[in-house]
Each structure stands twice: as structure tokens, then as C-alpha cells.
N, C-alpha and C positions, 0 to 999 in steps of 0.2 A: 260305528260310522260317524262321520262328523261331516257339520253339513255350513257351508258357508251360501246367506242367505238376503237379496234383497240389492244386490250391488249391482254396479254397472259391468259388466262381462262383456271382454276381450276376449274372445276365443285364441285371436290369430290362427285360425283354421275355416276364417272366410264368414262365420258370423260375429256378432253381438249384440247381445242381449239388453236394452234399457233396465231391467228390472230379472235380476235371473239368480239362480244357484250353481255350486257346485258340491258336489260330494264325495269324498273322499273316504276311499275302505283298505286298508291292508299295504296304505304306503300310495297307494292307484286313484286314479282319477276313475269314480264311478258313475257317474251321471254329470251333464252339464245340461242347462234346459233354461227358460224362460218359469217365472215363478209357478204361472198358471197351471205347466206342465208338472210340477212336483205332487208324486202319489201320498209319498211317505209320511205321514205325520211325525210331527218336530218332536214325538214322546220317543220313538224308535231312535234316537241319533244319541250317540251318546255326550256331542259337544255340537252345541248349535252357536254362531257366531252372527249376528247382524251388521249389517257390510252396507248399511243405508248409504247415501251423499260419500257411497266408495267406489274405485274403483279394480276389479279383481281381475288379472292375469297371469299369462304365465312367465314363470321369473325371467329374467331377459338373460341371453349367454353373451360371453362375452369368445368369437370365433378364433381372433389371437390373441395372445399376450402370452406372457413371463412370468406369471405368477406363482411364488415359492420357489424361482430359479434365479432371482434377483432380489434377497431378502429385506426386507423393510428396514431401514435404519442400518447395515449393515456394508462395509464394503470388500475388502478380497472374501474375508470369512463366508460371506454367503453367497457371493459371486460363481454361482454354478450353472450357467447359463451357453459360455461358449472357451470347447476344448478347443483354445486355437494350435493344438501342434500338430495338424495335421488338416487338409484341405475337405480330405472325404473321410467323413464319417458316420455314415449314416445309421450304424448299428447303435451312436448311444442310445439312451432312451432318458426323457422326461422324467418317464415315473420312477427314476434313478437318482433326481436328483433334487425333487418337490418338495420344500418343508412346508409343510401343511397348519405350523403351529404357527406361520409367518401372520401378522396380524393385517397385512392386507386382504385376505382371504372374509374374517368377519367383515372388514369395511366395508367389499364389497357386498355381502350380501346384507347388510343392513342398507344399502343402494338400492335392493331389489336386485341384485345382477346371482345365478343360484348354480349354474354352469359354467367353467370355464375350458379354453382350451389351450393348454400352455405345450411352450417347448422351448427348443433351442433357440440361441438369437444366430446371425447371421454373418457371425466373422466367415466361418466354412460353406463351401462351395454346397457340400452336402453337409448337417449338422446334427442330425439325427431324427428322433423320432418323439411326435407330439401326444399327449393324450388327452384326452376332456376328462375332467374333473368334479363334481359335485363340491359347494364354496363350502363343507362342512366336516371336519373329520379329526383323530387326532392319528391315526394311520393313514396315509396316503391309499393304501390296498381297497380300503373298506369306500373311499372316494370316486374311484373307477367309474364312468360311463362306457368307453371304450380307450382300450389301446392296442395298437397303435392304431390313429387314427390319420396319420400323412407323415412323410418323412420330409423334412426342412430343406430347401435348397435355396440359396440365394444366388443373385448375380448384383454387378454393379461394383459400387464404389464400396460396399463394406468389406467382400473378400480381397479385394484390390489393395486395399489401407490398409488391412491386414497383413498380408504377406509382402506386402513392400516392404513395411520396416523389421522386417524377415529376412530379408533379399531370399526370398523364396516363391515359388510359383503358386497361384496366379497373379501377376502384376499384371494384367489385361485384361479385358473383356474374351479378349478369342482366348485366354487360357482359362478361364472360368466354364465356357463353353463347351472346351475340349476336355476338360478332364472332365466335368460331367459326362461327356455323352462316352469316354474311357472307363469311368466308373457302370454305365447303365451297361457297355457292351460288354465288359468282363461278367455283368449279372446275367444277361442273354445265354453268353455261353456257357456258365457254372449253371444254369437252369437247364440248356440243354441237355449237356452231359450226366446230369444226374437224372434226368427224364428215361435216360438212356439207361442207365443204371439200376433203374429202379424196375424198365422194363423186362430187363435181360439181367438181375444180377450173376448169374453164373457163366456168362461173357464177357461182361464189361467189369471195368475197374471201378471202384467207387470215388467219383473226386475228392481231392480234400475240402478238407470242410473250409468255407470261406465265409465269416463272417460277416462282412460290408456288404458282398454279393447276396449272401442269405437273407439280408434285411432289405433288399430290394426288391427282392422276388415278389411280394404283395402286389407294388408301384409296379411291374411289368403283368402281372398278369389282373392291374386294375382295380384290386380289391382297395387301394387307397391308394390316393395322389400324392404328387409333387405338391406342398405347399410353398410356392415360391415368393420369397421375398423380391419386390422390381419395384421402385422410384420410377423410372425413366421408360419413354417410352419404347426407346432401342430396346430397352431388355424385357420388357413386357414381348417385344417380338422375338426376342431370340429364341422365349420362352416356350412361345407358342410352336415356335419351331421346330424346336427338339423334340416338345410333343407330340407333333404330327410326324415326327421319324420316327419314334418308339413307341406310338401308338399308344400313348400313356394319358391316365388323368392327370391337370396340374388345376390347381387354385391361384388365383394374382392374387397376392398380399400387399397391404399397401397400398400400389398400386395409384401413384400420385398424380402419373401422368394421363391417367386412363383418358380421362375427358376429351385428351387431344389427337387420339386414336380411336375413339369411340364404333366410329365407322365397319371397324376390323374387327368387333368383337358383335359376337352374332348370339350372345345368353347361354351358349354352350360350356363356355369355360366360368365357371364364379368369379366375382368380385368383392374381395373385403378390402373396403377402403377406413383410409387410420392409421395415424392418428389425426384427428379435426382438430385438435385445440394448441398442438404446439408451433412453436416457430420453425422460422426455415431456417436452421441451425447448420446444413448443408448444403454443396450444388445442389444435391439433388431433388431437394425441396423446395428447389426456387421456382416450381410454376404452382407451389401448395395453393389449394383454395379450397375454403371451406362448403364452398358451393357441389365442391365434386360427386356426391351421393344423389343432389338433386339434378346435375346435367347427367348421370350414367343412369337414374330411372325415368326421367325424356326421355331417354335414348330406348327403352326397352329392355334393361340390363340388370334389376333389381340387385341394386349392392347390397351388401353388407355391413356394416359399421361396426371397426374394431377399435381396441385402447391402445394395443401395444404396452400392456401394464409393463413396466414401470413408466415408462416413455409418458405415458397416461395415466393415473392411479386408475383401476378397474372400478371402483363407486361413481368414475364422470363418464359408464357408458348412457345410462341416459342423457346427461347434459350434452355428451356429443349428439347423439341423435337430434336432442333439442335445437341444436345448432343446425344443425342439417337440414329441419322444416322453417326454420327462421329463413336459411338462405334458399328455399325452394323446393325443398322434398317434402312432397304430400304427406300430412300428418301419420296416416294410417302405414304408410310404406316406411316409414319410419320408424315404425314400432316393430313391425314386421323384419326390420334391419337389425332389430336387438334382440329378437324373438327365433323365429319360426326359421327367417333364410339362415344364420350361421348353422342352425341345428340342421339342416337340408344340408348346407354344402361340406359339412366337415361329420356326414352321414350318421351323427342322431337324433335325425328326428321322428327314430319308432319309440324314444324314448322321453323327449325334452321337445321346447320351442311353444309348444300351444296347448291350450286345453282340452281336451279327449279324452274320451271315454279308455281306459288301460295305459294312458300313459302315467310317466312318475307324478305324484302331486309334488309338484314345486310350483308354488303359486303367493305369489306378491298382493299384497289389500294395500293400496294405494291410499290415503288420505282427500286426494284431488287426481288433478291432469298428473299423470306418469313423468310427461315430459315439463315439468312447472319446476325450473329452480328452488320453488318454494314448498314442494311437496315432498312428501318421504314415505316411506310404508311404515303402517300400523301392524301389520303383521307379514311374516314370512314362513312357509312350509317348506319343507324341502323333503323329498318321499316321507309326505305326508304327518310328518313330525313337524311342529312347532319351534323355529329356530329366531325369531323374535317374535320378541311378547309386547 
């Protein structure tokens, strides 16, 4: 066992410890406790670490980005992020197209950032399918937290600009719309049918097999969301829209304009907002404000903060954050915005996000304040392995 000892402890799981441990057995977080409460003597541990004037939590995820689908240094060659020849595609998959030896991936986890969730970007209407990640691996396979974890949808101006200089559909907002909810209603019914089939096969004919539909079947019967990409505040409502017709999970991503519809959103549907740091390089970022994180948890809405790696490199999800309590977001919910909520809303966190007793050890030793420009981590675990020294 090895036991990290004496530090400042960030649960993000609603305590923290002035002066606490954590212990780590078999990859697992085995005890977390305040110092007084530790049984074990320091002879029983086989690696003890002193974490004084430190501060120890758990690694921060990063809820969206691109990471290893938009290669570092690289451009068509590793440009594997979005199949534009076609609108709906929700069967590719991520973990199809991840290079894991891309060196954004150490970057970020020498950040503290030890989770990611990457996928498609957002030229397609549907784009495929995301998975969370572990920042560490030379197999993509062995990296897995969950897949699939949401299939991509977007609205707005990126599938728009896409298939305009296409001259192919959708060049509108209502055709983004439509073939969506033409895509989810072909899933409906190839889910019927084979419901039917499976009850009665020696009646019924077996459907063929349909791909695109097959990979929706989760997103209708809830097991994973719509992660939808929306700027604007129209399309955040179309969103919601479609949701409430197919009675489906979605995620806002992005999500720029939220602040200005704030009203409408009741903590039901997630918000990852991001990227904080860049310019309004399009319409749709012209009501960007960095404030956005701190006016949606006024509001009772506990966002998210994402990088949108590359958009963002994935080592500035704390600086975003950082950004985010400078312009108004209570310190603590902003840790909790790089922590615990993306692992909630993009459904691991029986695994990642905080410190617990059986979840994975991934855990960050901070030098100072997490969120301090000037601080970095002295050490990083990731199940429970040492991955900076």
C-alpha cells in the first residue's frame, strides 16, 4: 500500500481535510481520512510520501475535447476528428480514431488534468461516438474508462458551413433539425421491429441490420446522451426540444449563450461550458464571456468547464477554471467544474472526479493553490501508478 500523508485534501466529494491522508491499494483509493484518524503505521505502507505545504486531489477531467483526434503538430495526417461526407453518422467511434502517443496527452497530465473525454468535432449533424480516456497509455484499449459514453450532435453554424460549400443538405437550421429527429425516428423504428423479432422470432422477419440506427439505440433507450454541441441560444432550444420529443438524454456543450437563457434551464439537462480562453473568432461567439461559469452557478446550474482540446490545449483546464473564479465563480465550484461534475455528467463518476474510498487512484499533489498560474503538480497517479515523479 502506499500512503500519501500530511496534505491539504480536496475530497470533492463534499469534504476537506486541513491536514489528512490518502491510501492507495491495488490501483484503488483505500482510505481517505483526516491525519488523527489514520490506524496504520507508516512501517506497514510500502511507499509513504509527505505532501506538507501540499495540496492533494483528485486529477481534474477534462468533459470535452479532441484529444488524439486532432494530432499535435500535425495537419490532414492526423486530422481524424470529423468525417464530413456525410451529415449522420453516429456509428463512428472515438476509440477508432485516438492516437494516444500524441504528446498532448502527457501535457496534459503533467497539468494535473488524468481523464479525458474526447470525440468527434462538429462539422455532422450526428458525428459519432465519445469516449473518456485515462491521460496515459501506449494502446488506446488499455486507456478506456467507458465507451461509448454520448454520441455527438451538433446544431448551428458548423454543420451549416459544412454542407454549404457541399451544396448539400443541411444548409439551415430547420434541416439540421430534421434530419436529426429522421435519423432518431428511423432508430425508433429499427428498435421496434427488432423488439418484435426478438420476441416472436419464428413470426417475424429479422430487420436488417442498420448500423447508424444500432448505434442510437443506447441515446433512445437513455443509457447515454445527445452530447450536443450549441453556441446560440436558438439552438440550445431546439435542443431541448427534440429532447422532450424523444424523451432522450442530451448535454449542452459549449453552450455560450447559456447565461442569456439561464431562466429555461432548471439543472436537469448538464452544462459544459468552453472554451474560456479564446477569441470570438465566429457569430457565434460574439456574446462569449468569460463570466459565463459564474453567472450559470448563480443561477443554480453547476456548470462544467471544458477546453475543447485543441481549441484550448488540455494543460489550460485549470487556468480556465482559474479564469472562471477571477470572473465570479466561487472558488470551490470551480474545482468541482474540473473534477467531480464533468465525471457526473458524462456518467464516470463510480470511477473518477473525487476522492473515495474504491474509486481509481488518480490523484494530483499540487505544490500550492491548483488554480495559481504559478503552481504545477509534484506528483501524479493515475490507477494508482506514479506517472510524474
Amino acid at each position: 500500500m502506499i500512503l500519501l500523508k500530511n496534505g491539504r485534501i480536496y475530497t470533492m466529494a463534499g469534504k476537506t481535510y486541513e491536514k489528512g491522508y490518502v491510501t492507495i491499494d491495488g490501483g484503488k483509493i483505500a482510505a481517505v481520512g483526516a491525519m488523527e484518524t489514520l490506524r496504520e503505521a507508516e512501517s506497514s505502507f510500502t511507499e509513504v510520501h509527505d505532501c506538507t505545504d501540499c495540496i492533494v486531489m483528485p486529477g481534474m477531467v477534462d468533459g470535452h475535447n479532441h484529444i488524439g483526434m486532432w494530432e499535435d503538430g500535425l495537419g490532414f495526417e492526423g486530422d481524424d476528428g470529423n468525417e464530413d461526407t456525410d451529415p449522420i453518422m453516429p456509428h463512428l467511434r472515438a476509440l477508432d480514431a485516438v492516437n494516444p502517443l500524441d504528446r498532448a496527452f502527457s501535457e496534459g497530465l503533467r497539468a494535473g488534468v488524468t481523464t479525458s473525454v474526447t470525440g468527434p468535432g462538429s462539422a455532422n449533424v450526428l458525428g459519432g461516438q465519445f469516449v473518456a480516456l485515462k491521460m496515459a497509455g501506449k494502446c488506446v484499449d488499455d486507456m478506456v474508462v467507458c465507451a461509448p459514453v454520448a454520441v455527438k450532435a451538433a446544431f448551428g453554424e458548423n454543420p451549416k458551413s459544412t454542407y454549404h460549400d457541399k451544396n448539400q443538405t443541411p444548409t439551415t437550421r430547420m434541416a439540421t433539425a430534421a434530419l436529426l429527429r429522421e435519423a432518431l425516428i428511423k432508430a425508433k423504428e429499427y428498435s421496434r421491429t427488432l423488439a418484435e423479432y426478438q420476441e416472436n422470432p419464428e413470426e417475424t422477419d429479422k430487420p436488417e441490420y442498420d448500423i447508424k440506427s444500432e448505434s442510437l439505440l443506447p441515446v433512445l433507450d437513455k443509457e447515454i446522451p445527445l452530447k450536443v454541441h450549441a453556441h446560440r441560444s436558438d439552438d440550445m432550444f431546439t435542443a431541448l426540444r427534440i429532447a422532450k420529443e424523444f424523451d432522450i438524454k442530451i448535454t449542452l456543450e459549449h453552450a455560450t449563450e447559456a447565461h442569456l437563457m439561464k431562466e429555461y434551464l432548471d439543472g436537469t439537462v448538464p452544462v459544459l461550458v468552453g472554451p474560456l480562453l479564446c477569441d470570438r473568432s465566429k457569430p457565434e461567439l460574439r456574446n462569449l464571456t468569460p463570466g459565463i461559469a459564474g453567472i450559470l452557478e448563480d443561477a443554480g446550474l453547476a456548470p462544467a468547464i471544458i477546453t475543447d482540446h485543441p481549441e484550448i490545449p488540455v494543460q489550460y483546464l485549470p487556468v480556465s477554471a482559474a479564469i472562471a473564479v477571477r470572473e465570479g465563480m466561487p472558488y470551490m465550484a470551480a474545482l468541482e467544474a474540473v473534477t467531480i461534475r464533468p465525471a457526473q455528467y458524462t456518467g464516470i463518476s463510480d470511477r473518477v472526479g473525487s476522492l473515495e474510498v474504491g474509486k481509481d487512484a488518480d490523484i494530483v499533489v499540487f505544490d500550492g493553490d491548483p488554480l495559481a498560474y504559478t503552481s504545477k503538480p509534484v506528483m501524479v497517479w493515475l490507477n494508482g501508478k506514479r506517472v510524474l515523479v
